[in-house]
N, C-alpha and C positions, 0 to 999 in steps of 0.2 A: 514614163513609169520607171524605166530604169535610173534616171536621176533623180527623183523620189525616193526611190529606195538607197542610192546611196548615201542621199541627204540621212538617212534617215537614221542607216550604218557608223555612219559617220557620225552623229550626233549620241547615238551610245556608246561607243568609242570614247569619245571626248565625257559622255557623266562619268561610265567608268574610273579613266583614268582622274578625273575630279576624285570620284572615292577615295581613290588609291591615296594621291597625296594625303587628303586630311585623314586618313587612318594613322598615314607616316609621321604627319603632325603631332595628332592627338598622340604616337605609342611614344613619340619623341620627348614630348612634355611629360608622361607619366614616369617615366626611364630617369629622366632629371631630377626627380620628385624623389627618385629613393634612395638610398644612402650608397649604395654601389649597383653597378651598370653589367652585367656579365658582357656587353657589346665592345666597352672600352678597357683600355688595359689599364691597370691599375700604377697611381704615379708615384715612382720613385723616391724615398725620401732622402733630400740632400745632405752631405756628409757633414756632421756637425762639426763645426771650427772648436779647436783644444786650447783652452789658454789658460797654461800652469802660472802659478803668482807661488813662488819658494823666498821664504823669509830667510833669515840667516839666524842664528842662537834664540831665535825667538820662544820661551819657551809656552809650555801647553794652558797656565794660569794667566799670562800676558793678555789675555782679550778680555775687552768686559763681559762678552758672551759668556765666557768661564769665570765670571764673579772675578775678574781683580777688581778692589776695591778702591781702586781711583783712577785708573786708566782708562779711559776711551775710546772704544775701536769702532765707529758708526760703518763704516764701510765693511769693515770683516762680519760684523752683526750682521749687516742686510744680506750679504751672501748667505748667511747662517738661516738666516730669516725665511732667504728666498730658494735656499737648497736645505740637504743634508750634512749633518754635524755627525763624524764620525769619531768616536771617543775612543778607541782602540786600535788606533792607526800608530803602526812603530815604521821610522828609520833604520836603514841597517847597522847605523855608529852610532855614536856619539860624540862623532867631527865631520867636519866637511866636505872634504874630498871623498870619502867611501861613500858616504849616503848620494850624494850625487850620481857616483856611479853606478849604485844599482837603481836609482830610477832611469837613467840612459839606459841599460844593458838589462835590468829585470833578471837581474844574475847578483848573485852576493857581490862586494868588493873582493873578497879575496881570494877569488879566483883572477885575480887579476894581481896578484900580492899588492894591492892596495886597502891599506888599514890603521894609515893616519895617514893630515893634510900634508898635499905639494907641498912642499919647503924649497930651501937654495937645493942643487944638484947634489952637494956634497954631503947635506943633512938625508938626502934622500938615499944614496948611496949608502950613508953607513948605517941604516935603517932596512933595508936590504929591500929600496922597495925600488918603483919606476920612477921616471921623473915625467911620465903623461899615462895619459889610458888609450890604449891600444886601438889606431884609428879602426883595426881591421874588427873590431867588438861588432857586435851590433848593436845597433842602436832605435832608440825610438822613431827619433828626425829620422834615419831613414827610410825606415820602413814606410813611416807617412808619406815622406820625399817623393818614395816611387810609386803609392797609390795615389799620386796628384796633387800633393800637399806642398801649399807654399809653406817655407818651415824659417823660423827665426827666433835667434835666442839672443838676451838683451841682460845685460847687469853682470853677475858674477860668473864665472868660468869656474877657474880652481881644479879642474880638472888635468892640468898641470899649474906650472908657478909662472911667475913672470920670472926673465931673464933666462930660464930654462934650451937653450940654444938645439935648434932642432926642431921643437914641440911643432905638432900640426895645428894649423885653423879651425875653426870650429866646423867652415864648410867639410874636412875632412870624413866629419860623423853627420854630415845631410843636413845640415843648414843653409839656407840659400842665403838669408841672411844675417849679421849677428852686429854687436858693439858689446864689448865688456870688459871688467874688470879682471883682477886676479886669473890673466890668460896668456896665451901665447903672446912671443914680443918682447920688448924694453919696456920701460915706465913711460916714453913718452907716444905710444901706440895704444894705449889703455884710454879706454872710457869712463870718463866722469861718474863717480858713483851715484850723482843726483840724477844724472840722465837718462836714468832706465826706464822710469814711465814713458817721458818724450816720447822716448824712441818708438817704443811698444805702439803708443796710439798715433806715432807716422806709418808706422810697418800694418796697422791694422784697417784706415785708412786708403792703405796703397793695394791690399789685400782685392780690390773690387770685382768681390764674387767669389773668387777662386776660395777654395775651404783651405785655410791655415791652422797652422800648429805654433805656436809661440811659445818660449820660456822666459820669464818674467821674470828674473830671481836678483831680489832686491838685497841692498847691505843693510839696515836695521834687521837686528840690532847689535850688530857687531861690531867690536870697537875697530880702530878709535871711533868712538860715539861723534856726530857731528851734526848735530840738529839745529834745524834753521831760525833764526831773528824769530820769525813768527812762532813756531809752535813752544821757542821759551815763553816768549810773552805770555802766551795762553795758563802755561802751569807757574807762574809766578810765583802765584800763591803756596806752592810747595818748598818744601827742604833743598836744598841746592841736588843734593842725590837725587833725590824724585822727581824733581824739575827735570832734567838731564834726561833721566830715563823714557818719563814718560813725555817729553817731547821727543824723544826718537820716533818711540812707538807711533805718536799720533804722526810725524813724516812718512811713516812707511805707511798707514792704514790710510794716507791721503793720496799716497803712490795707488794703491788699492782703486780708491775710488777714480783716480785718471782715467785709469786703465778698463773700467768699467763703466766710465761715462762713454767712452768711445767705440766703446760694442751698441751702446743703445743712439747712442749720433749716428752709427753708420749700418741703421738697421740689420745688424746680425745679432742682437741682445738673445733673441728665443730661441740660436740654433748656435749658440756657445756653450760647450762645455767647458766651467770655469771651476779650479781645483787651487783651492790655497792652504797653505802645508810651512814648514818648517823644519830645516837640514838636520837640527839637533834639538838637544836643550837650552836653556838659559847658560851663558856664561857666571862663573863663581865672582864672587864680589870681591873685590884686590883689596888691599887694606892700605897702599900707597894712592895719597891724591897725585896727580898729575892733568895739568890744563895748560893748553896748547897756548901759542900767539894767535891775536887777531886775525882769520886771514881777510884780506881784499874785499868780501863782502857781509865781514863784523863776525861771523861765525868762528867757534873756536873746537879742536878739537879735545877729546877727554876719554880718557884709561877704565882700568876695570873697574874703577872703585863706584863707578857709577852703571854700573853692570848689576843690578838687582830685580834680575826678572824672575819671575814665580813659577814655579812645577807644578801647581795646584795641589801643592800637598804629597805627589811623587817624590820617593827617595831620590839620589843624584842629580847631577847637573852633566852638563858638558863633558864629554873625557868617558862617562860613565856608560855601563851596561846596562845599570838598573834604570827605571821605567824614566826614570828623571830626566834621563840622558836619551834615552831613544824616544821616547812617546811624546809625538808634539804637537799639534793642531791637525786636524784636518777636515779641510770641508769644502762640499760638491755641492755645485749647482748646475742643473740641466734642464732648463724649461721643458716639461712636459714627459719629464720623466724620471728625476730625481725629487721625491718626495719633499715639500716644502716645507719650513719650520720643523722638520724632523732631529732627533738626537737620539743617534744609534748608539748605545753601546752594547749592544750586542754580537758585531760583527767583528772578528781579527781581520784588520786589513794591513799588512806593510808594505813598503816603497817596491820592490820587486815582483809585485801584482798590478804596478802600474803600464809598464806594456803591454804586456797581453790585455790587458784590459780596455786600455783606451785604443789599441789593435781592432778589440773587437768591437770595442764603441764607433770605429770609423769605419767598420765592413773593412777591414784590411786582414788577411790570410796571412798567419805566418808560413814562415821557410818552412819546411821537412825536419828541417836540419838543424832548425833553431832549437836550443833548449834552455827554458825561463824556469828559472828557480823560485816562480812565484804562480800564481796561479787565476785566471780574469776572477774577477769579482763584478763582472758586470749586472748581476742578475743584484748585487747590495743596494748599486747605483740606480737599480728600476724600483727601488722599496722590497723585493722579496729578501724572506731569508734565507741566508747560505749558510754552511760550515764548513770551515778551512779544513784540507785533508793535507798538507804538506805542514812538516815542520819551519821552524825560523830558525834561521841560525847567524851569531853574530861573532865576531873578534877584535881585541883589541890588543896593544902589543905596544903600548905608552911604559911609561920609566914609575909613573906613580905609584901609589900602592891605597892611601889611606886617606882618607875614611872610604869611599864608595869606588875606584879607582882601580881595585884587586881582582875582579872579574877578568878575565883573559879568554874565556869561551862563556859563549849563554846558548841556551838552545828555551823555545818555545813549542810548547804541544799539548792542543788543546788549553785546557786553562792553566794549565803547570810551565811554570819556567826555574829553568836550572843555572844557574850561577856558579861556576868554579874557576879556578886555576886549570894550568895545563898540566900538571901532576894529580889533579883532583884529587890534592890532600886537602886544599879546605874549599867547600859548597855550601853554597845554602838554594834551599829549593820553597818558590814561594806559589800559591793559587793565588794569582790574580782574581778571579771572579769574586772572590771574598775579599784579597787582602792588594788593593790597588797599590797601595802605599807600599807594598815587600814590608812591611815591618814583622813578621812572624814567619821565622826561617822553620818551615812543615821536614826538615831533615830529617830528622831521628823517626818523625812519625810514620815516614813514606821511605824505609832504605831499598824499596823496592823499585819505587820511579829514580829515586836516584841511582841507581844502580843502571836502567833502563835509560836516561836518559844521559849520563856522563858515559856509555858506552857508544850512544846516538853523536852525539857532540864530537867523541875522540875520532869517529870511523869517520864521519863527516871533514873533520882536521885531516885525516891521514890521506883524502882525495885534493887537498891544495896542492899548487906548486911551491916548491920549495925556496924556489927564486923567481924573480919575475923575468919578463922576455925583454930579453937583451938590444931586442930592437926600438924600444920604450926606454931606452938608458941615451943622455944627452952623452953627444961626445966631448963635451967642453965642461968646464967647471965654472961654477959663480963665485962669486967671494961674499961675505955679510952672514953676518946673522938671518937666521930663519922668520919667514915673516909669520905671525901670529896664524893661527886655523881658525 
């Protein structure tokens, strides 16, 4: 009897736990069935890889996306295509070296008394500027640097000059890796101006896994112009100037597509964010021909006079404050969360929203201590709308004057921007949202916002330094002429 009944014990024991499992079964299978689980934690989503593509003088009409009417830009299109086109995207200059800096630092340039290009030492000197940007800035690289980011910057530098004796590395500002141009060093420490794709899609490559930040910043179309056998061939058919030009253009928009075959080769295409832009505007067209000798592989180099890129109907060029000279392409792609085939022009976004911004695009905290003269615009990059609450502010402090060239402060706010001199005896004040172009100076009509906003301008001026830090000054001199911005 009593082995009967434990047989028997024992036998409902074992259905029991039979139950138990297929209960655990079936709640298992149900649980997987629905879209979130409250049992499991919820999985992290990996830091998207940054990879900036910065043109050189390119300016905002140069794409065929923006209607030039014979240039080709299939690779900048597809970005365009496959992201957001932002039409109201300003550089802080209208040269080189500043606009660079305030995408590094998301700070004006001229808090750094930088407010035209590195030159030789002695042009810099008697310009009363630095002859580099201040390693101890902050920077974008680093900040990614330290939240885990392999970081590399490949093409143009300019962030001081070459032969500039002293200047820091690029690793100085949190690059683990870098090759470039117009940077620290002699002429024969400098990287090939054709090399910058290569490089990119070996460093993107090597990348395996780890989230990277890259800058991409190519020379089209900046002279000397040097475009290859191939892409003259292609525009034959054009005027010798248009040939010239628009085989730059098509070199760099093929640097483009390298660089973006090699995100989808090495499966991170869906968690790149990829941002293509332009340091300025279009350089002025020279009225002297000049054409280089052959070199070594048939390519020849060529001056401004083949420098005829388009503003899209924007006042100024290069050099300039007006829209010509700051306002130059830009546009975002972010799989699955940068609105596809969009064209915003709704949104003010300039260069000094780009840290904080892709800061916050990487889950990176800034400092306490940091303070960005710009403000994230991350929520434009997810398709909603924002409004800029910070003004813009710009300077420029060139020898020129005329035709568009006279501007020496701008301030922007809201849809008004303001144009003057530094004695603000002569402004002109234009609305943008109406008048893209600046052709209809709203002065007389509005001495109110003039009044409001060249007070903005001056107070904002009178917080510069007066001289730059002296520890940014090369102790040795160069000899030459200044090399082109």
């Amino acid at each position: 009897m009593k082995n009967s009944r434990f047989k028997n014990q024992m036998g409902k024991a074992l259905v029991s736990r039979l139950r138990i499992v297929c209960c655990l079964k079936l709640l298992a299978l149900g649980l997987g069935a629905l879209p979130f689980s409250g049992l499991a934690a919820p999985t992290q989503p990996a830091k998207p890889n940054i990879l900036f593509i910065l043109a050189d003088d390119w300016g905002w009409g140069d794409l065929s996306c923006h209607g030039h009417p014979y240039v080709k830009t299939p690779n900048i299109d597809r970005l365009a295509r496959e992201g957001t086109d932002f039409q109201r995207f300003t550089v802080a200059s209208g040269v080189c070296s500043p606009s660079r800096t305030a995408i590094m630092t998301g700070q004006f340039p001229a808090r750094y008394h930088i407010d035209a290009h590195f030159a030789w030492v002695r042009q810099n000197q008697e310009r009363n500027m630095p002859d580099w940007l201040d390693p101890q800035a902050p920077t974008l690289a680093r900040f990614l640097n330290s939240a885990g980011y392999r970081t590399g910057h490949f093409g143009k530098w300019h962030l001081t000059n070459t032969g500039a004796a002293g200047a820091p590395l690029p690793s100085a500002y949190g690059f683990d890796e870098s090759a470039v141009f117009n940077g620290p060093g002699d002429g024969k420490s400098q990287a090939k101006t054709s090399d910058t794709a290569d490089n990119t899609v070996r460093f993107i490559r090597e990348s395996k896994g780890r989230p990277f930040f890259v800058n991409v910043w190519i020379h089209e179309s900046h002279t000397p112009h040097r475009p290859t056998k191939e892409s003259m061939e292609k525009w034959k058919h054009l005027d010798e100037q248009k040939q010239v030009y628009a085989a730059v253009i098509t070199d760099g928009d093929n640097d483009v597509g390298k660089v973006l075959a090699a995100l989808k080769e090495t499966g991170v295409e869906d968690n790149t964010l990829v941002l293509f832009s332009s340091d300025n505007g279009p350089e002025w067209t020279g009225t002297q021909k000049f054409i280089g000798k052959p070199a070594p592989d048939g390519s020849r180099s060529y001056d401004t006079y083949y420098s005829i890129g388009q503003t899209g109907g924007l006042r100024g060029r290069k050099r300039s404050l007006f829209e010509g000279g700051v306002r130059v392409p830009f546009i975002v792609r972010w799989p699955g969360h940068t609105p596809a085939g969009a064209k915003n022009d709704k949104t003010v976004v300039t260069a000094v929203d780009l840290l904080p911004t892709l800061c916050a695009a990487a889950g990176v905290t800034l400092p306490a201590d940091y303070k960005s003269d710009g403000e994230s615009v991350l929520d434009a990059f997810n398709g909603k709308p924002i409004t800029r609450t910070r003004p813009i502010f710009w300077e420029w402090r060139g020898n020129e004057t005329e035709p568009d060239w006279w501007p020496r402060l701008a301030v922007r706010e809201g849809d008004w921007k303001l144009a003057m001199t530094y004695d603000a005896k002569r402004v002109e004040l234009h609305q943008l949202i109406n008048d893209r172009a600046e052709a209809k100076d709203s002065a007389k009509e509005h001495p109110e916002i003039v009044a409001r906003l060249s007070k903005l301008a001056l107070e904002w001026k009178a917080t510069l330094p007066e001289k730059p830090n002296p520890d940014c000054i090369s102790k040795e001199q160069s000899k030459g002429k200044a090399k082109s911005e």
